[in-house]
C-alpha positions, 0 to 999 in steps of 0.5 A, a space after each residue: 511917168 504916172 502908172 495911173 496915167 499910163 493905164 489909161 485904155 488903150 495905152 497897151 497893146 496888151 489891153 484888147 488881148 484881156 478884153 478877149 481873155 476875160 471869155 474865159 476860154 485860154 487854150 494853152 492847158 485846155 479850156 479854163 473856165 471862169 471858176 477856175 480863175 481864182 476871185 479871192 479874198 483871206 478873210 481870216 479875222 472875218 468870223 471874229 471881227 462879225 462875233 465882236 460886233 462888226 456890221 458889213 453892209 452892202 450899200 445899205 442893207 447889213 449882210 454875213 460879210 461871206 455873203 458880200 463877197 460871194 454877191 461880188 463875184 467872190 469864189 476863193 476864200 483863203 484862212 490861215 491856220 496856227 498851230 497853236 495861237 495863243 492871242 490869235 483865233 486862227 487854230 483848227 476849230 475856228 478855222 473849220 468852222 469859217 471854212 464850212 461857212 464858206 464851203 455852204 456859200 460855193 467857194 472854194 478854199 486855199 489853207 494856209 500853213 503858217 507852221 508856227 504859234 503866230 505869224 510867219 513871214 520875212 522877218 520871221 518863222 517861228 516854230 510851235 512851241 510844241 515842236 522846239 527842241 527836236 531835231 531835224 528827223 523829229 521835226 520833219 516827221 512832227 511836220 508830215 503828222 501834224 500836216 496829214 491829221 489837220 487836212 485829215 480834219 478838214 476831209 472828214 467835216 467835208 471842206 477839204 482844202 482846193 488848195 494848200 500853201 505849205 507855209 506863208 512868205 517862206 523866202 527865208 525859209 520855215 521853221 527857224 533855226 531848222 529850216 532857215 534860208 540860206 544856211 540852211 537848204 537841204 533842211 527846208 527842202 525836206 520840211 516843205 516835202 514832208 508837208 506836201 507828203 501830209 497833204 497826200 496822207 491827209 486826203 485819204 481819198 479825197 481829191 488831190 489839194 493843188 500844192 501852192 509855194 508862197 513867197 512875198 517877191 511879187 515884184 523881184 524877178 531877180 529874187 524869184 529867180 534865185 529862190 525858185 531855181 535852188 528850190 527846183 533842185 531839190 524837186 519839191 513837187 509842187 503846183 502853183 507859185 504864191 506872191 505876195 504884192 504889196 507896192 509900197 514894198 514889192 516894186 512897181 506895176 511894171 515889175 510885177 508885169 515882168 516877173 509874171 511873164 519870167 515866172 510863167 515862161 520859166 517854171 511853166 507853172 500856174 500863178 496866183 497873187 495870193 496877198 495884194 492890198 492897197 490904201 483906201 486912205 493915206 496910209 503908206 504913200 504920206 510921204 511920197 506918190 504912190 501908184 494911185 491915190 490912196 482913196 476908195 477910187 484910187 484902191 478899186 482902180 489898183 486892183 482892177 490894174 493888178 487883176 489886168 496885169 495876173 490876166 495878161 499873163 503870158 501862156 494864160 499862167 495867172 490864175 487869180 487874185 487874193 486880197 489880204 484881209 478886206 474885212 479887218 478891224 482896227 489898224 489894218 482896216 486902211 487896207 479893206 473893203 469897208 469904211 469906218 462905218 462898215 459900208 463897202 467901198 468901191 474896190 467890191 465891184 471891181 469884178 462885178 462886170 467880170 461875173 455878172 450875167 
């Protein structure tokens, strides 16, 4: 069956429970208010791609692509931070400086540890260069200092992180060969709570950043079973559960569906789809149907169906939605916000009927 098709309204049931979530007052941890739902976007490469020259225009008019987001109900900002990128801009310096950016429009703000020089993901976890060599004590230590002084860097300009992800897609594990998965649990168990450890140095007395554990199985129940269970053994105090969910590789809008209500029933902790993105234009579906046309129509009626499921989800557990770079360059940019020309596509409004009064 068609998944667009099936979404039509009123083809279920559980579509007039959302209509009455979007009030915004869930009862089962309190009174959840309509800022505490995460409307979130990484705009990592935003303030490069503006310092190149690219305009972002909102029908029409040029605007701070911050300022875009902000106007569409936009209230999470996500930025990733290396540690020390050589071909990427993401170190501490620029990363500050987006954040305060942000921190002035009223959003709030996830970090992202990537731990590593580059990207952190699946099929990789490299660690700094700094750090190669040192042992697994060295290591954990090198984790917990360099973790408390950067988050002490963010309190001290006074953007001190909402929410703290200790470490991207980590799956596999983190900071390879230490830490890496399956091999290797008691390690990457202590290197996740060493960083956890340096966000508590690192607030002084700040606010306690929520603890976020990111993993890419967004539609794996079956895999998010087997991670989070052997890492609940070792009681890594964390908050939120992290997934990323891409379609062309993380199952179908069903599965997502069932792994949200299997997480949020078994662990009894809050999720947020920290990575989503879909095609305005053909790009992953070529060769095969996707869940939608890859179109600017088919992509806004993506993220209104993924926004609908996070928000059935049972015990009012979902807590947002984080697009993967909607404001990106080059080769990435099938999977943003804007065109070729830096008009925003349709896919902005998706929460404008949410937030506006």
């Amino acid at each position: 069956m068609n998944v667009m098709n099936s979404g039509a309204a009123g083809s279920f049931p559980w579509r007039a429970a959302l209509v009455l979530a979007l009030v915004w007052t869930w009862g089962a941890q309190g009174t959840i208010h309509a800022a505490d739902y995460a409307i979130g976007a990484d705009l990592s490469f935003l303030k490069q791609a503006e310092e190149k020259g690219t305009v972002f225009k909102d029908n029409g008019p040029a605007k701070p692509g911050l300022q875009i987001f902000r106007d569409h109900g936009y209230n999470w900002i996500r930025l990733r931070l290396f540690h020390t990128p050589t071909s990427l801009p993401n170190n501490l310096e620029y990363t500050l400086a987006l954040a305060k950016d942000a921190k002035k429009l009223g959003y709030k703000f996830l970090l992202n540890y990537h731990y590593s020089d580059t990207w952190a993901d699946p099929g990789k976890q490299t660690m700094p260069k700094a750090w190669q060599g040192k042992s697994h004590t060295e290591l954990t230590q090198a984790v917990f200092e360099y973790t408390r002084d950067t988050i002490a860097a963010f309190r001290d300009e006074g953007v001190l992180p909402d929410m703290v992800q200790v470490g991207n897609e980590i799956t596999p594990g983190m900071l390879w060969p230490d830490g890496k998965l399956p091999d290797n649990w008691k390690n990457f168990a202590d290197l996740l709570q060493a960083g956890i450890n340096g966000v508590d140095a690192g607030r002084g007395n700040g606010p306690r950043p929520k603890i976020m554990i990111h993993i890419d199985r967004g539609g794996d129940k079956a895999a998010t079973k087997a991670f989070f269970d052997k890492l609940n053994s070792y009681r890594v105090n964390y908050d939120v559960i992290g997934q990323s969910y891409y379609p062309w590789w993380h199952g179908s809008l069903l599965d997502l569906r069932e792994n949200l209500a299997f997480m949020a029933n078994e662990y009894q902790k809050d999720i947020v789809l920290v990575e989503v993105a879909y095609c305005w234009r053909p790009t992953e579906y070529r060769k095969r149907n996707g869940p939608f046309p890859e179109t600017p129509e088919g992509q806004k009626e993506f993220l209104d169906e993924v926004n609908r499921i996070v928000l059935s989800t049972p015990n009012h557990r979902g807590l947002g939605v984080f697009w993967w770079e909607p404001a990106v360059t080059g080769g990435l940019r099938s999977r943003g916000f804007f065109d070729e020309d830096g008009n925003a596509l349709p896919v902005m409004t998706v929460f404008d009927r949410f937030t506006r009064k």
